[in-house]
N, C-alpha and C positions, 0 to 999 in steps of 0.2 A: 504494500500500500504506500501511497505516497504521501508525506507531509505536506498540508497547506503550509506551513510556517518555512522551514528551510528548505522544503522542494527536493528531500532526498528521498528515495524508496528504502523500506525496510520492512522488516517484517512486522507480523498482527502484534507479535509480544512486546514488540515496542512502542503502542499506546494502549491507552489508557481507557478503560471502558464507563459508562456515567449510568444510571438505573434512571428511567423516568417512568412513571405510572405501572412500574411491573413490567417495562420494555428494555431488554438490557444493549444500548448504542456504542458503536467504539466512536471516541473523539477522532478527528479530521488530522490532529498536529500530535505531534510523534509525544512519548513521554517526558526527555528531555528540552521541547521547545515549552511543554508546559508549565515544568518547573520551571522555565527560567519567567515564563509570563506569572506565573504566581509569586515566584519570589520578588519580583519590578512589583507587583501589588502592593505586595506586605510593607516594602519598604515605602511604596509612596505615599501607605493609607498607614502606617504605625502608628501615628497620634491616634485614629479611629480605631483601631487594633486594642489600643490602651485602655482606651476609654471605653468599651466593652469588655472588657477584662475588670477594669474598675466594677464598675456596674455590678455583671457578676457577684464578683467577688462581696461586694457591699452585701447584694441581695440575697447569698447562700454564705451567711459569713457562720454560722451555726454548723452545718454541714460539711463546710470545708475542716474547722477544728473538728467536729467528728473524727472526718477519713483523716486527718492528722495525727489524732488520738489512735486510732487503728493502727494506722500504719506506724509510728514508733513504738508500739506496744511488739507486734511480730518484729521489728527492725531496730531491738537495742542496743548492737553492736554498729552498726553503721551510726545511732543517734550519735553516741558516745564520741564515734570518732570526727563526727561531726560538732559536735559541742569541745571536744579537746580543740580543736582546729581553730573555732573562733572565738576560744578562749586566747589560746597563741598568741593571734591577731591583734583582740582587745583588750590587751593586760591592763590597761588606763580604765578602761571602761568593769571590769571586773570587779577591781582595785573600787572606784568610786563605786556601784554597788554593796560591795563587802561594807562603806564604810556608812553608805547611806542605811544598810541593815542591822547595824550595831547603832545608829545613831537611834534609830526607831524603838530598839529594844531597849534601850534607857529610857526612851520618854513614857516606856509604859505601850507603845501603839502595838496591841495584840488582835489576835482573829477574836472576830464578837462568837460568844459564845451561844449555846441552844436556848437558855433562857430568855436573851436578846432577840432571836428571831421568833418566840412562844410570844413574847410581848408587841413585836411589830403586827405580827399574825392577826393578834385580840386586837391592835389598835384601830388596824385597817379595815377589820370584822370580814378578813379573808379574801378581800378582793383587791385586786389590782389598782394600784393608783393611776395608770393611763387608761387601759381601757375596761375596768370595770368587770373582767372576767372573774370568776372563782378559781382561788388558787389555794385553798385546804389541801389538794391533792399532790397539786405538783407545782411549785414554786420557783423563782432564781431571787437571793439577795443580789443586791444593786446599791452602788454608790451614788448618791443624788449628785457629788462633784467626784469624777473619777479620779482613784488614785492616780492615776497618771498626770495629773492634770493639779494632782495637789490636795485632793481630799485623804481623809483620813479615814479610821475606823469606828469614829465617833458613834453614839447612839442616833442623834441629829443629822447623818450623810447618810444614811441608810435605810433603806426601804423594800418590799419585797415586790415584784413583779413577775408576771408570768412569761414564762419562756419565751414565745414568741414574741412581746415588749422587749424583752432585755436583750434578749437577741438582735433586733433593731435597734435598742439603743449604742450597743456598742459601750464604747469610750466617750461618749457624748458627754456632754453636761445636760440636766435633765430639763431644763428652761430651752436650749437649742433642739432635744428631741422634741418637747411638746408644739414647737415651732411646725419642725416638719412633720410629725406627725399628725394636726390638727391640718396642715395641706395632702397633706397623702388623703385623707378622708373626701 
């Protein structure tokens, strides 16, 4: 068969075949002119590439830590040597962890305990502070200002929400989730 693209003859096995409605077609341009027209794609459209990717990522951000959690559970020799490796890397950054963890453990800042979340539970009378779901059954604690961002483990930063809330909330601060959240609706 001949390439529309560089016009040379070669055989069947070098293109590429496409399924459409249950009908299986072989493409017009050889395997390798195709790759090269998709790789010109990817690189012309990468910002769209990204940005779909972001997306994604944002909108399965639960699911992905799932299959994350899976997969270094069977892969904890390769985690390891992955975690040696940018440990290597960022001795600085280790180093300021190690001292930001000790700093924490003097001022007292520990994990809130079960009677802490028996009282938030009663306080909220079991439902979700955004959208109002019941969550006696199945809950996530949540920082109303995320520790990353500077909250604590205070009784006052902390709230209980239901999985798929917290899972959109992310890292959020909970004033910027109710934001987009009240537009998502």
């Amino acid at each position: 068969m001949i390439c529309r693209k560089c016009a040379s003859d070669k055989p069947n096995s070098e293109f590429w075949f496409v399924v459409t409605n249950g009908v299986r077609y072989m493409r017009k341009s050889c395997a390798s002119c195709e790759a090269a027209r998709i790789k010109k794609w990817r690189t012309e459209n990468r910002s769209l590439i990204l940005e779909k990717i972001k997306v994604y990522n944002d909108a399965n951000a639960c699911r992905r830590r799932a299959y994350s959690r899976l997969w270094a559970q069977s892969n904890p020799e390769r985690v390891r040597q992955s975690q040696r490796a940018w440990k290597e890397k960022n001795r600085d950054e280790v180093r300021m962890r190690g001292r930001l963890y000790q700093a924490a453990r003097r001022a007292g800042d520990t994990k809130p305990g079960r009677t802490l979340l028996h009282e938030l539970m009663e306080l909220q009378k079991g439902l979700c502070v955004v959208c109002v779901a019941d969550i006696r059954t199945r809950s996530h604690l949540d920082h109303i200002v995320p520790v990353s961002k500077g909250g604590g483990n205070e009784r006052e930063n902390l709230q209980l929400l239901c999985p798929s809330c917290n899972c959109r909330k992310n890292a959020m601060p909970m004033a910027e989730f109710i934001v987009r959240f009240n537009h998502a609706r």
